[in-house]
N, C-alpha and C positions, 0 to 999 in steps of 0.2 A: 341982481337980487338973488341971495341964496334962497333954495326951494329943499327943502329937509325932507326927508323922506322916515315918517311915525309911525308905520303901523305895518302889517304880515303882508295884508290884503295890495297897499301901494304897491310894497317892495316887489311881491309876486306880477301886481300887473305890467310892472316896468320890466321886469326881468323874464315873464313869461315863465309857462311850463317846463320841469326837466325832460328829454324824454325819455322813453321805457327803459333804457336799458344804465341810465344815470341814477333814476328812482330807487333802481331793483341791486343795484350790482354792491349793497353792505352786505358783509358777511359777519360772523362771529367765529369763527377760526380759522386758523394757519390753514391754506394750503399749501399741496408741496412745492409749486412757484414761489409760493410769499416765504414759505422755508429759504429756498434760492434765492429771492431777493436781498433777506436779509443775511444773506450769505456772502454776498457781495457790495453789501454796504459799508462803507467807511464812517458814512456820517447821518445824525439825526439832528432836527429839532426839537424839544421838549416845550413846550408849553401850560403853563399852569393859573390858576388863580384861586388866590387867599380868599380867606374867608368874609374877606372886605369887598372882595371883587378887583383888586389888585392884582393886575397880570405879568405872568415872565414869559419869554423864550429864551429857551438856553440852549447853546450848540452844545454836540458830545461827536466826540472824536474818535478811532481808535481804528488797527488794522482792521479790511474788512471782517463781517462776520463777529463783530462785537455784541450788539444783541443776541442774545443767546436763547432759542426757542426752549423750554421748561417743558412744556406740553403742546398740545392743539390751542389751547387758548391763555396764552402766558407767556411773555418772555420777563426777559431781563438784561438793564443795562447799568455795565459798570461806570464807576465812580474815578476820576484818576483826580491828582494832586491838582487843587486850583488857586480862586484866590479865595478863599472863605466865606464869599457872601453866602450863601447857601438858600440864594432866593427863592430858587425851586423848588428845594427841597424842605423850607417852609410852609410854602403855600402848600407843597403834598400832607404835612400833617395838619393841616386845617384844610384842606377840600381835597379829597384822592383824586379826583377827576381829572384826567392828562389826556391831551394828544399830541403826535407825533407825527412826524414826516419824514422815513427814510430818503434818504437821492444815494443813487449810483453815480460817478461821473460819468458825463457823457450819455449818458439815456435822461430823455426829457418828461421822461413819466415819472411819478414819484410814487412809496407804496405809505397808505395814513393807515394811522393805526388812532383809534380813541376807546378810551378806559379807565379803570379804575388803579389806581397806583399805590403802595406802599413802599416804606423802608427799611431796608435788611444790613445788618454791618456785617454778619457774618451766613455763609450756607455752604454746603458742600458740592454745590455750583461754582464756589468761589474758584475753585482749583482748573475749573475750564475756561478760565477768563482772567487768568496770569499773562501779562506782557513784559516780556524783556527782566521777568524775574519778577515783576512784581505782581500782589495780586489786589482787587480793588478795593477803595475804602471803605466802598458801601455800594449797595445794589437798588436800583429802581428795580422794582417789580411790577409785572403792571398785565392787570387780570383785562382780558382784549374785549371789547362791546360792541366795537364797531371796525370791522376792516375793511380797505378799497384801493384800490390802484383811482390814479390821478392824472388825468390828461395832461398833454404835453402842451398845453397852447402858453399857457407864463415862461416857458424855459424856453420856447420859439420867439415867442416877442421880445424879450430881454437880450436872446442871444447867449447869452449865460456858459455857454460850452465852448464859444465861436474864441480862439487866442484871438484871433484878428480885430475883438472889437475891445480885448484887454487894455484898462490903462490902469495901472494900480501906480505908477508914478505921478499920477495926478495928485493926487490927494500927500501929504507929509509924511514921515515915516511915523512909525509908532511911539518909537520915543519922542519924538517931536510934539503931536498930538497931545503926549501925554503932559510934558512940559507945557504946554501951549493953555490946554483945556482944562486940565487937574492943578497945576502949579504944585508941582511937589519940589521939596527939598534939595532933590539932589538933582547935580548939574544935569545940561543937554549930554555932556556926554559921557556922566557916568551913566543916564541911562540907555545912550545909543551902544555902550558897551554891554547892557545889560542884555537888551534886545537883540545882541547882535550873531556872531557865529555860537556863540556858546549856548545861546537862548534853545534852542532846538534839543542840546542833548542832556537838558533838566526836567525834560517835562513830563517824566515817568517818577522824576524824584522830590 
């Protein structure tokens, strides 16, 4: 029998109290660690939802130190070439509200960030957030509400850092998948051509 869990007071008695120092530890600005952190991040999550309550997460990528602190309470993250849905960045103009989840590789703490988000196509921020010549197409902005570092206990149970427990030959290749689960047009291997060595050195263009 499924047993549902409907209301604050269940979810809390199941789950128990945080304690003191879980309660206490949101912030509302950068400090000079979380500066560093994001100095050494490569990659974030974005998370949003539309105004229907329809949710996204969307990875963002870039050499570390892509998020770019604005202020004490403000970064910003750029935009590189994708595939156009712009799921995300729909729902930000129908609900600002975003969170985030920096990781570092290799450290199992993560640093959240939750706030409010706008979108910029152009600033004179842009010019510090050029990669390999290019600069981005547009900017998350995103005014910080709530900030925290994130205990390691998911990235210990997962393993998640461990090579030894990698198996990404498990699963199909990407073209594969894509042929398989999409059925598009063109053959297996014009798209294992697509995805192949050349795939990596387009993706700034």
């Amino acid at each position: 029998m499924t047993v549902e869990i409907t209301s604050h007071e269940e979810l809390r008695d199941l789950l128990g109290t945080p304690n003191a120092r879980a309660a206490t530890k949101e912030r509302r600005a950068l400090h000079e660690r979380d500066r560093q952190w994001l100095a050494a991040s490569p990659f974030c999550l974005v998370a949003t939802a539309g105004a229907d309550g329809t949710c996204d997460v969307s990875p963002k990528g870039d050499p570390p130190g892509f998020a770019l602190p604005l202020d004490d309470t403000t970064i910003a993250i750029p935009e590189r070439p994708g595939n156009r849905r712009a799921d995300g960045y729909r729902n930000i103009l129908d609900n600002p509200h975003v969170g985030l989840i920096f990781l570092v590789p290799g450290r199992t703490d993560t640093l959240r960030i939750n706030g409010r988000a706008r979108l910029v196509r152009d600033a004179p921020f842009f010019e510090d957030m050029v990669v390999k010549g290019h600069r981005p197409i547009l900017a998350i902005v995103v005014e910080i509400e709530q900030i925290f570092y994130h205990c390691a206990k998911a990235f210990l149970r997962s393993e998640l850092w461990q090579p030894e427990t990698w198996q990404p030959d498990a699963l199909p290749s990407r073209a594969r998948l894509i042929k398989e689960v999409e059925a598009p047009t063109e053959s297996l291997a014009d798209l294992e051509r697509h995805y192949g060595p050349e795939y990596a050195k387009k993706i700034y263009s």
